[in-house]
C-alpha positions as CSV (number, residue, x, y, z in Angstrom):
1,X,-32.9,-30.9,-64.9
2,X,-35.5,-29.9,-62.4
3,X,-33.8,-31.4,-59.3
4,X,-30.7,-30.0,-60.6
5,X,-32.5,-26.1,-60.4
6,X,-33.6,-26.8,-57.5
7,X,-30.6,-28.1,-56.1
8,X,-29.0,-25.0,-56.8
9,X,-31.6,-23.0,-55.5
10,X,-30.9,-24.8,-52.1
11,X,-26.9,-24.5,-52.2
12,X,-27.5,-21.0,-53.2
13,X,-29.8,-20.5,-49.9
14,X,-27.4,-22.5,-47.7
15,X,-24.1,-20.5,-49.3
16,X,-26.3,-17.0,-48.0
17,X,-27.0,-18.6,-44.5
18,X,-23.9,-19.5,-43.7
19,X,-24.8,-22.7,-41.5
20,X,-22.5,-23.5,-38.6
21,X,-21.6,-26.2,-36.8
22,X,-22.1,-25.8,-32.5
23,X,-18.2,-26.4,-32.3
24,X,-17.7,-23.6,-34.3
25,X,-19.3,-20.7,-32.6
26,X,-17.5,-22.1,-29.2
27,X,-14.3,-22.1,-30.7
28,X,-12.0,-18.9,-31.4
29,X,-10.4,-18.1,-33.8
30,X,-7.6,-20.8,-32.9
31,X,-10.0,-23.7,-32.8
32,X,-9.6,-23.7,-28.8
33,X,-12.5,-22.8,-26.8
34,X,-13.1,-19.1,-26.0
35,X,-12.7,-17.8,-22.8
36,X,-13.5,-15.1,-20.4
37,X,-10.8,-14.3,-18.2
38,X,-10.7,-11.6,-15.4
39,X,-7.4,-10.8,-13.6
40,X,-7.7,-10.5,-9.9
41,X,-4.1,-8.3,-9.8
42,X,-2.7,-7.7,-5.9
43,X,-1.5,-4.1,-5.7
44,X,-1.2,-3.8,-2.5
45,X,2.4,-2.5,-1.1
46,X,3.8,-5.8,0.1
47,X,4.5,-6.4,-4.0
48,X,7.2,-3.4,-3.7
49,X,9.5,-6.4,-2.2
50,X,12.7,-5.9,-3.9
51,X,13.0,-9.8,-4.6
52,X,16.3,-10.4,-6.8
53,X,16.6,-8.1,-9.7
54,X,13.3,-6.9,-9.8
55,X,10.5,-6.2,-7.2
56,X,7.3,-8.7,-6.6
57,X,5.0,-6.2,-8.5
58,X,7.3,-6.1,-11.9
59,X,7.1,-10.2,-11.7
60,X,3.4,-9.4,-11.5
61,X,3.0,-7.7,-14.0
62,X,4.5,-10.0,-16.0
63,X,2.3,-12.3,-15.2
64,X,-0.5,-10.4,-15.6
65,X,0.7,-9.6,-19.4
66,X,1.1,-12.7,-20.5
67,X,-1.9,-14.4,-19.5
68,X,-3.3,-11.2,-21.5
69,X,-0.9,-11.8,-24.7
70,X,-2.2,-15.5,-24.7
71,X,-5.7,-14.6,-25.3
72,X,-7.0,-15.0,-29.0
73,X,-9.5,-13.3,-31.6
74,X,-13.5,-14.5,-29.4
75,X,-11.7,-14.1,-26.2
76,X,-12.7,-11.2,-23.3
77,X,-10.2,-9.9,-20.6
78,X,-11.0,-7.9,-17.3
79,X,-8.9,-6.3,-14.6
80,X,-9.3,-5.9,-11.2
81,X,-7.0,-4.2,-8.4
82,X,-7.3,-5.6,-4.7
83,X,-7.0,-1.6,-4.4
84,X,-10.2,-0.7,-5.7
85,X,-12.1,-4.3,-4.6
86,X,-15.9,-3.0,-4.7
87,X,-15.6,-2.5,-9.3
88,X,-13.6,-3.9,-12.3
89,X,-10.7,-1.3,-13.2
90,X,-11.8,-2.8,-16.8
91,X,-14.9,-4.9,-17.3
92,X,-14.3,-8.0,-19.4
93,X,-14.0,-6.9,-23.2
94,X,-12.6,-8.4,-26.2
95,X,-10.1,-5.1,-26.5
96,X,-7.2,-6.8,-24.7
97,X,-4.8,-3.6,-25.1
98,X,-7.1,-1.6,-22.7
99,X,-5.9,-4.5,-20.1
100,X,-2.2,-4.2,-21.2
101,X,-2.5,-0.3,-20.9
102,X,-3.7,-0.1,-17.8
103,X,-0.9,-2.8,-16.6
104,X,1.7,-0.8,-18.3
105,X,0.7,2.6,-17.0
106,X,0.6,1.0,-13.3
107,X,4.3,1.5,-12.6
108,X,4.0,1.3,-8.7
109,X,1.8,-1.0,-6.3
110,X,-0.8,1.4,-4.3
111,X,-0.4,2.7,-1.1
112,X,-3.7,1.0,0.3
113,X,-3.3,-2.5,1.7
114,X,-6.7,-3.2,-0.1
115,X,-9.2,-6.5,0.5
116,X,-8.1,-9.2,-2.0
117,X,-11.0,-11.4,-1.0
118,X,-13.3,-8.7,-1.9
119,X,-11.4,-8.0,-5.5
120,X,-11.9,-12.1,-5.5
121,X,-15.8,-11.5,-5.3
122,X,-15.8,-8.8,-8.0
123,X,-14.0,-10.6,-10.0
124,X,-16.3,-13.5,-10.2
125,X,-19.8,-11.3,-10.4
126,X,-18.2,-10.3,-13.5
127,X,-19.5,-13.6,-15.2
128,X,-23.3,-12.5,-14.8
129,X,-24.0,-12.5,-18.7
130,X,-20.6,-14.4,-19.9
131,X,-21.5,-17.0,-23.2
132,X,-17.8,-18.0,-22.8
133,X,-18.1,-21.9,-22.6
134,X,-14.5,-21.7,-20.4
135,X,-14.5,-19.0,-17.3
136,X,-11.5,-18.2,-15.6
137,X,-10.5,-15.8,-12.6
138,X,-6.3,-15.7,-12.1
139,X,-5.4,-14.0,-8.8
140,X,-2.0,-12.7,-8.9
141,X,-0.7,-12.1,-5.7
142,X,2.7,-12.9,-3.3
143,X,-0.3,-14.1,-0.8
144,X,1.1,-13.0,2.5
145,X,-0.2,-14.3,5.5
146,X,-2.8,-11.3,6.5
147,X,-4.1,-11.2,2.8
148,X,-5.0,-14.7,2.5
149,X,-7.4,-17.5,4.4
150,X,-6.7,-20.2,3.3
151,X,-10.2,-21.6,3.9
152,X,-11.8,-19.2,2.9
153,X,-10.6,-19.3,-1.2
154,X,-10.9,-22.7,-1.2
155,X,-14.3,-22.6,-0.2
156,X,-14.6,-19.9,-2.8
157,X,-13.2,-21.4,-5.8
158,X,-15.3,-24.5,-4.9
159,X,-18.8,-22.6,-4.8
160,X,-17.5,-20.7,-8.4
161,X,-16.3,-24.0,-9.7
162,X,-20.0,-26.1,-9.0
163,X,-22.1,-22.7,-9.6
164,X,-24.5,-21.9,-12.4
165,X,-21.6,-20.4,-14.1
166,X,-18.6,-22.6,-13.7
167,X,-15.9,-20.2,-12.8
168,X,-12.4,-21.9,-12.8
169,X,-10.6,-19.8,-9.5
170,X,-6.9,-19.8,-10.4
171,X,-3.9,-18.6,-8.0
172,X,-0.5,-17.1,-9.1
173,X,2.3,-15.8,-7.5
174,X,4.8,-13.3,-9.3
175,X,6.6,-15.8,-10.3
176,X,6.6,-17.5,-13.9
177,X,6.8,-21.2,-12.7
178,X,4.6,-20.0,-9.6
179,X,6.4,-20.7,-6.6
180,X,5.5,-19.7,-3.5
181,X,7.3,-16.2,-2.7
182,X,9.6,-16.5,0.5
183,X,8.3,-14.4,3.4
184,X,10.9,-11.6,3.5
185,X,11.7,-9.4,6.7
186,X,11.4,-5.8,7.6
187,X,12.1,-3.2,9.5
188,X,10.3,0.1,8.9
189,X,10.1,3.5,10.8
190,X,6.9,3.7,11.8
191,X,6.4,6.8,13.6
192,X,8.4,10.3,14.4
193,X,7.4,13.2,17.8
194,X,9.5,15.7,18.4
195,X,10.0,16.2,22.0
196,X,9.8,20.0,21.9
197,X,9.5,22.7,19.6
198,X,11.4,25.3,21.9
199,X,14.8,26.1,20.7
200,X,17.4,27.0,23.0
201,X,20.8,28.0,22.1
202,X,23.6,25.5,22.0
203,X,20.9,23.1,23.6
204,X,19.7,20.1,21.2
205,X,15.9,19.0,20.4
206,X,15.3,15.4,21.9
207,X,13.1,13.6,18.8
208,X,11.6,10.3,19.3
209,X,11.9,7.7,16.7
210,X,9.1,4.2,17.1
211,X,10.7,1.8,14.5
212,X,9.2,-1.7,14.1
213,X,10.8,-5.0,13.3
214,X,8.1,-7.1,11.4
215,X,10.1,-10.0,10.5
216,X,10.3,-13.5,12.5
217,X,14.2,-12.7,13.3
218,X,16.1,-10.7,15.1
219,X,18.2,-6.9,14.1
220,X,21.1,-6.4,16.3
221,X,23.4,-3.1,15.3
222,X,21.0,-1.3,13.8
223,X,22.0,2.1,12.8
224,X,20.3,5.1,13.3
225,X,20.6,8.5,11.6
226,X,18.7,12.0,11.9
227,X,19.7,13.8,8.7
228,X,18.8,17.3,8.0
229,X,20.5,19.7,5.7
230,X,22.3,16.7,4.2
231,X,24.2,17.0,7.6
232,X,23.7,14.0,9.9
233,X,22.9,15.6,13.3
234,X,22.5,12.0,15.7
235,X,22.9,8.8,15.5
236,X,22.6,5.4,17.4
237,X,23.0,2.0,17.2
238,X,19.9,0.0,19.0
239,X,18.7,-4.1,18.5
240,X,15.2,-5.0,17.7
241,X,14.1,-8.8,19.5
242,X,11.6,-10.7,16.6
243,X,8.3,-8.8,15.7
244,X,9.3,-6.2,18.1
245,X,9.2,-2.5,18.6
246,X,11.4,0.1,20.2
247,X,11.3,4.3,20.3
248,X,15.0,5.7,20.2
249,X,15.5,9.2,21.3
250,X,17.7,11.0,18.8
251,X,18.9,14.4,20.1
252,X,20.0,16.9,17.4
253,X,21.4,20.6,17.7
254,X,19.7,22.5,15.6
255,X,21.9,25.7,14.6
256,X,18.7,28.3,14.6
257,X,15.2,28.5,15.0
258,X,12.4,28.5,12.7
259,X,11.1,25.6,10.2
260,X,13.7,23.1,9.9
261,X,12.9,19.5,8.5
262,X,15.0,16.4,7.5
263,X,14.6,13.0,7.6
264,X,15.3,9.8,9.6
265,X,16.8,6.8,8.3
266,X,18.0,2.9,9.6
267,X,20.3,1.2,7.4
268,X,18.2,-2.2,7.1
269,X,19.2,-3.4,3.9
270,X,16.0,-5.3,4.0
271,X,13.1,-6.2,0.9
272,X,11.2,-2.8,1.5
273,X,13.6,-0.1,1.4
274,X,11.2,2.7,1.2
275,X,10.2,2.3,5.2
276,X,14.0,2.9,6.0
277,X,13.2,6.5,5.7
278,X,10.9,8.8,7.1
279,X,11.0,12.8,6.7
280,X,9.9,15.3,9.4
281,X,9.3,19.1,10.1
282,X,8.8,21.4,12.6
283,X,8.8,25.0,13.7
284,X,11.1,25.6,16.4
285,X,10.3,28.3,18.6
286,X,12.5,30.8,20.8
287,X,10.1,32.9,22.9
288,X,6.9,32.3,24.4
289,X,4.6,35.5,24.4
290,X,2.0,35.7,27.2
291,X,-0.1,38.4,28.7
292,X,-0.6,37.9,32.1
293,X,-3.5,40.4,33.5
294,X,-4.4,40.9,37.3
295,X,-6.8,43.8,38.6
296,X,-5.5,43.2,42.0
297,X,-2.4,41.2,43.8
298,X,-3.5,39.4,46.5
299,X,-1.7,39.6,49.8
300,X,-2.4,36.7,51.6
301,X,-3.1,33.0,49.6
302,X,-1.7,34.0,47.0
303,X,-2.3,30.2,45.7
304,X,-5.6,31.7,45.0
305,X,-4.5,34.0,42.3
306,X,-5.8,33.2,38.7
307,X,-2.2,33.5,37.2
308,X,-0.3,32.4,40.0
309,X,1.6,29.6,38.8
310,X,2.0,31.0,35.3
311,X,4.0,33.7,36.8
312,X,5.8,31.5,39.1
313,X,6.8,29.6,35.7
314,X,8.1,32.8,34.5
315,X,9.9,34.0,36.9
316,X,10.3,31.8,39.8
317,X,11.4,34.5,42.1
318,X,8.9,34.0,45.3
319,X,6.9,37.2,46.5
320,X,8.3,39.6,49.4
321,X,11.7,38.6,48.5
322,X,12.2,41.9,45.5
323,X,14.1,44.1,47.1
324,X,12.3,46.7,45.0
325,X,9.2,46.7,43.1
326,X,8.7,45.9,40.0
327,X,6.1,45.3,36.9
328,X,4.6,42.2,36.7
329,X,6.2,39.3,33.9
């Protein structure tokens, strides 16, 4: 009866404490290993590719989702954008639908290129105080060829992988069964300068165009349109050799002066749509006001006058040939 009362005692004590097993407190709440995963997401503007149906960054963000979706009760998720590379957009935390939040709110890739490799680095200094016995950075990127050495993420995943902390480096493209995204062309506008900003009547403004072929092959026919006032004011067809540039003049006969704008567009049909257009504005002018001051005319080298060949731009008429005087432009 006495070992039976103090049996009980002991289950009593042991029901209170709770003992565990070391497998336990590693697992989650499915039995498997809990992790801490931080999503390295590419949001730089390559991913606007239209690539099939969708664009590269809506397959991303698929991606992104579902490695987020796939996390259990024990588990920890972080974000962070090749956009904002030097800090985590959300530290790791086991409140996943801060990560899903922020991937639904980001509709659109940025419009800074960004340092992936740096977003890499963040990624894995998240790990500092991590009890996660599995660790796990995803990059999610379409990995063009000026985002990514090679060399250099394989010698980062290595050091993670054999550091103190044992960080898994994992690489994803947009796509589900992670292929490797097919280096798409482009041809973009890349710059617009107006010519002049003087109007004259019944005379067009010359405005030149730099477009930019960044694609490996060549763009014969390419069409060229100055738009303004939903009228189409020029156009020309050029050809554009592999990674090559060209400026096309475009002239345009504006009906009036005064700020006027419009846009300038190629018909590409290419993965990046956005760089087909490119808007411009401008005040055209139609006088040019100057004051022109002279306390004396001098008769002989007249080269030496201080206004000389502003007056001479004015009115070109040469001196000693007015048959009658006359006040100064």
């Amino acid at each position: 009866l006495l070992l039976l009362r103090c049996a009980a005692c002991i289950l009593i004590a042991l029901a209170f404490a709770r003992p565990y097993r070391l497998g336990q407190v590693l697992a989650g709440a499915s039995g498997e290993p809990r992790q801490a995963l931080v999503l390295v997401l590419d949001d730089s503007p390559s991913l606007n590719a239209q690539d099939g149906a969708n664009t590269r960054w809506q397959q991303a963000l698929g991606v992104a989702r579902k490695l987020t979706e796939e996390r259990v009760s024990g588990d920890r998720v972080g974000l962070v954008l090749s956009s904002e590379p030097g800090r985590a957009e959300i530290p790791p935390a086991s409140n996943f639908g801060a990560t899903l939040s922020t991937l639904k709110k980001k509709e659109r890739p940025a419009f800074l290129r960004g340092d992936l490799a740096q977003a890499l680095r963040t990624g894995l200094e998240q790990f500092g105080e991590a009890s996660e016995p599995v660790r796990r950075v995803v990059v999610i990127s379409d990995f063009q060829a000026s985002q990514v050495d090679r060399g250099a993420w394989a010698e980062a995943a290595q050091r993670a992988a054999l550091g103190a902390r044992k960080v898994r480096v994992e690489l994803k493209s947009p796509y589900a069964d992670n292929r490797q995204p097919p280096r798409l062309g482009n041809l973009a506008i890349t710059n617009i300068q107006p010519r002049s900003d003087v109007w004259i009547e019944n005379q067009p403004v010359l405005l030149g165009v730099r477009i930019q072929n960044f694609s490996d092959g060549e763009a014969g026919n390419l069409a060229v349109r100055l738009v303004s006032g939903e009228k189409e004011l020029a156009k020309r067809i050029v050809g554009l050799g592999p990674r090559g540039s060209t400026e096309v003049e475009l002239e345009a006969l504006f009906p009036r002066p005064g700020d006027t704008g419009g846009f300038v567009e190629i018909e590409a049909h290419d993965a990046f749509p956005e760089d087909d257009r490119a808007p411009f504005a401008m005040r055209l002018r139609d006088s040019l006001k100057a004051l022109v001051v002279e306390d004396k005319l001098l008769d002989e080298g007249v080269l030496r006058d201080q206004s000389y060949f502003l007056r001479m731009a004015l009115d070109p008429t040469p001196r000693g040939t007015e048959s009658a005087p006359r006040t100064p432009p």
